[in-house]
C-alpha positions in Angstrom: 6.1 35.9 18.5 7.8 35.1 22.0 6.8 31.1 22.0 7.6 30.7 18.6 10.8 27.9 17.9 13.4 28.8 16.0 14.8 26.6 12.9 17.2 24.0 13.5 20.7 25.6 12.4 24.1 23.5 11.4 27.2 24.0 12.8 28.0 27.1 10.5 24.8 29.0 11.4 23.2 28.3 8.3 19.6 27.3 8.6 18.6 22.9 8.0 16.1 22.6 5.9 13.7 19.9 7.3 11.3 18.4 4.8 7.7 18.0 6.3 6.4 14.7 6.0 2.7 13.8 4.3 0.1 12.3 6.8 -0.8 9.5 6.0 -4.2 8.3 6.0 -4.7 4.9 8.0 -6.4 3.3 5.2 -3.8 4.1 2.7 -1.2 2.8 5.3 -2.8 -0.6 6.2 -3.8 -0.7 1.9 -0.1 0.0 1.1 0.9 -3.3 3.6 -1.2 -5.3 1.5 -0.3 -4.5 -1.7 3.8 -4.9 -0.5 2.6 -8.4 0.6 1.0 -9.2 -2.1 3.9 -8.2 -4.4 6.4 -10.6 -2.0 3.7 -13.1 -2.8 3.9 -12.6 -6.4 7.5 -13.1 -6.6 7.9 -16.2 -4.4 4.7 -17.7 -6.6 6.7 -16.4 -10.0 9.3 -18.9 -8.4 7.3 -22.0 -7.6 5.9 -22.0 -11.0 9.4 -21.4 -12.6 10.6 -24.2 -10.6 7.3 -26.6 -11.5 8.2 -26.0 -15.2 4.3 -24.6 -15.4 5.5 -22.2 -18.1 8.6 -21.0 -19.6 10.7 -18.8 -17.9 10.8 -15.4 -19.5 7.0 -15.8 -19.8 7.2 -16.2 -15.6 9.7 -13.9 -15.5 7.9 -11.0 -17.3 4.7 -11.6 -15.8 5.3 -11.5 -12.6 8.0 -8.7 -13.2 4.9 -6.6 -14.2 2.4 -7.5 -11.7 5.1 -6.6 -8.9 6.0 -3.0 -9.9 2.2 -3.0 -10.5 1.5 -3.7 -7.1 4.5 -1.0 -5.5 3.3 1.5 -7.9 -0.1 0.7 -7.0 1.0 0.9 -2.9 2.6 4.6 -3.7 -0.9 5.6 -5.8 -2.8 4.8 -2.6 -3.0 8.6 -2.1 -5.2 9.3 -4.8 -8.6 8.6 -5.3 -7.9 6.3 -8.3 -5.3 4.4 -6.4 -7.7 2.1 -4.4 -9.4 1.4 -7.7 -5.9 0.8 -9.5 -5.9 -1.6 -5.5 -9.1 -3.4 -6.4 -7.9 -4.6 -10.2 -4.3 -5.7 -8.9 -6.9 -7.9 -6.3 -8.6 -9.3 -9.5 -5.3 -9.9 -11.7 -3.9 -11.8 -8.4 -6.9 -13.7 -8.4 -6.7 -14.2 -12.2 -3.1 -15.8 -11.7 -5.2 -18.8 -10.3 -5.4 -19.7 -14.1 -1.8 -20.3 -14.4 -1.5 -21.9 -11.0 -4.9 -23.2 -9.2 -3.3 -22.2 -5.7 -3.5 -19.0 -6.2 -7.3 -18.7 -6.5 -7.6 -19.7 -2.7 -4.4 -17.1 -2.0 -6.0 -14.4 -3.8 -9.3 -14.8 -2.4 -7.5 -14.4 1.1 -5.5 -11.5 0.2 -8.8 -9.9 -1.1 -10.4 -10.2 1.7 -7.5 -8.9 3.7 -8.0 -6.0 1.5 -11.3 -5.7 2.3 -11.1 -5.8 5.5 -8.2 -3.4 5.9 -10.4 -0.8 3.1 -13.6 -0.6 5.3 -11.8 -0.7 8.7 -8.9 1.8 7.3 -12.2 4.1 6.9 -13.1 3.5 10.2 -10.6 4.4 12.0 -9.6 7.2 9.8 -13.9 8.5 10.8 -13.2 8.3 13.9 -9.6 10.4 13.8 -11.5 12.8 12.2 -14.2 13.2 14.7 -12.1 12.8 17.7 -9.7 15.8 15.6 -12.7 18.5 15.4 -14.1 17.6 19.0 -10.8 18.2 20.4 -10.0 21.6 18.4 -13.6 22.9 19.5 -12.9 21.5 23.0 -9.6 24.0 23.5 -11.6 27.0 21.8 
């Protein structure tokens, strides 16, 4: 084919391999921002109940230790179906931690409404990518 572009080749000749990059869904993007901020969250709460002496320190530690790789793991899971769900418990157990500090049930409520809001509107906007995608393919045909 005359327009198609060659692969990107080193200094040798040799070929670069490029790796291709996964699209990411809007929803899973603004989803992903949520759950990082909620894991920053976690660990400056881990240290304002450290510092209150609300409970003992490997017990704060460990907790919130868990809950944070919980929440990144949850943030790369986001492509999958049963990521959002694993999204929507993390939003409880944040709201749970209310229990050990009564803060955090106003916090959490925020934050799960900020994942709310970014859940519906992330499938908003990722509709109306996808319509404005197959009107502009059938527009060049």
């Amino acid at each position: 084919m005359a327009n198609e572009v060659p692969p990107p080749v080193s200094k040798s000749g040799k070929p670069i391999r490029t790796r291709i990059r996964r699209v990411r869904s809007v929803s899973e993007s603004l989803l992903s921002i949520v759950l990082a901020l909620e894991a920053i969250l976690v660990f400056f709460v881990a240290l304002t109940v450290f510092g209150l002496k609300i409970l003992d320190a490997p017990t704060v530690l460990t907790g919130a230790a868990i809950l944070i790789v919980a929440m990144l793991v949850g943030g790369r899971a986001l492509r999958y179906p049963w990521g959002v769900w694993i999204g929507w418990v993390l939003q409880v157990a944040l709201v749970a931690t209310g229990f050990v500090f009564p803060l955090m049930f106003a916090v959490g409520l925020g934050f799960g409404g900020l994942w709310i809001f970014c859940f519906i509107r992330g499938r908003q906007i990722d509709a109306d990518i996808a319509a404005h995608s197959i009107t502009d393919k059938d527009a060049t045909l």
